[in-house]
VOLUMFI-193501 format. One line per 8 residues: their letters; for each residue x, y, z negated of C-alpha. Coordinates in steps of 0.05 Angstrom, whole numbers, plus 5000, padded with zeros to 4 digits. Layout:
a> X,Y,Z  ...
//
This chain:
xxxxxxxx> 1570,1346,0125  1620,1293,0148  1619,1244,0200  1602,1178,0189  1622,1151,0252  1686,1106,0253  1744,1165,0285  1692,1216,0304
xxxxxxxx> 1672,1165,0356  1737,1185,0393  1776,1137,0430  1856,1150,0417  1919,1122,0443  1932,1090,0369  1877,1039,0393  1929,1009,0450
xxxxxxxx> 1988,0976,0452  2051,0998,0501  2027,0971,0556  1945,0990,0552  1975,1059,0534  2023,1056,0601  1963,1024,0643  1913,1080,0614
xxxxxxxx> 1958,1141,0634  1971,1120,0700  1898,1107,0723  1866,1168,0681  1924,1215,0696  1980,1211,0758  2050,1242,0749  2031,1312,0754
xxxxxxxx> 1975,1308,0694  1922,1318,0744  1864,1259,0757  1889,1190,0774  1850,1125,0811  1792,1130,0763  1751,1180,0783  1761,1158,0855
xxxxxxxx> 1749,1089,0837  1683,1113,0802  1659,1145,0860  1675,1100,0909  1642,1041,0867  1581,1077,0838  1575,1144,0862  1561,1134,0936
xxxxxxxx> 1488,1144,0932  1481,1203,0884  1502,1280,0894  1540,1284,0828  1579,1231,0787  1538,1254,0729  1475,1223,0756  1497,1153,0756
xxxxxxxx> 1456,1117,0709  1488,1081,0644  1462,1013,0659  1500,0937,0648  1497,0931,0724  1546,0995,0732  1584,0972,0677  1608,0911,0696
xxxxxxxx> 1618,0935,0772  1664,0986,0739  1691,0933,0692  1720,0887,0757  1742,0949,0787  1789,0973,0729  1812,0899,0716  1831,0893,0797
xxxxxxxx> 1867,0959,0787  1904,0935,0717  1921,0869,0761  1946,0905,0809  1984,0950,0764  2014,0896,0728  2043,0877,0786  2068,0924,0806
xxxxxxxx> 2097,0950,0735  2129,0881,0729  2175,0873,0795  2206,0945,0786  2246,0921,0714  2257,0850,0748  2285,0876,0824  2360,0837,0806
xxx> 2307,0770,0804  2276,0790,0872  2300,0727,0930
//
């Protein structure tokens, strides 16, 4: 039986441009392939009060305190990814 689900409900870097692909690696994974900002970032923003990161309920509250956290980080990111090609501009 196949799945009927749109790509095996599997979320692939064909679904990002460049720069959500560049953005996506460095918070999910840092230079030496291990666990970047995210996981921290979840803890620190949801996890505080439960034992395991697995208990933290799937609600819209959670989601959109993660949802300003990961835009913050992409902000800052941006940034950040933007002065390093433009450092003959810098005053």
């Amino acid at each position: 039986m196949g799945n009927d689900k749109p790509c095996g409900e599997k979320f692939i870097d064909d679904f990002l441009n460049e720069e959500g692909l560049a953005f996506t690696k460095f918070y999910y994974l840092n230079a030496k392939g291990e666990y970047g900002k995210y996981l921290t970032d979840y803890q620190l923003t949801l996890g505080r009060k439960y034992d395991s990161l697995y208990e933290i309920p799937n609600t819209q509250e959670n989601y959109d305190r993660m949802s300003k956290m990961i835009s913050w980080r992409y902000k800052k990111w941006k940034k950040k990814s933007n002065s390093r090609w433009k450092f003959w501009k810098r005053k």
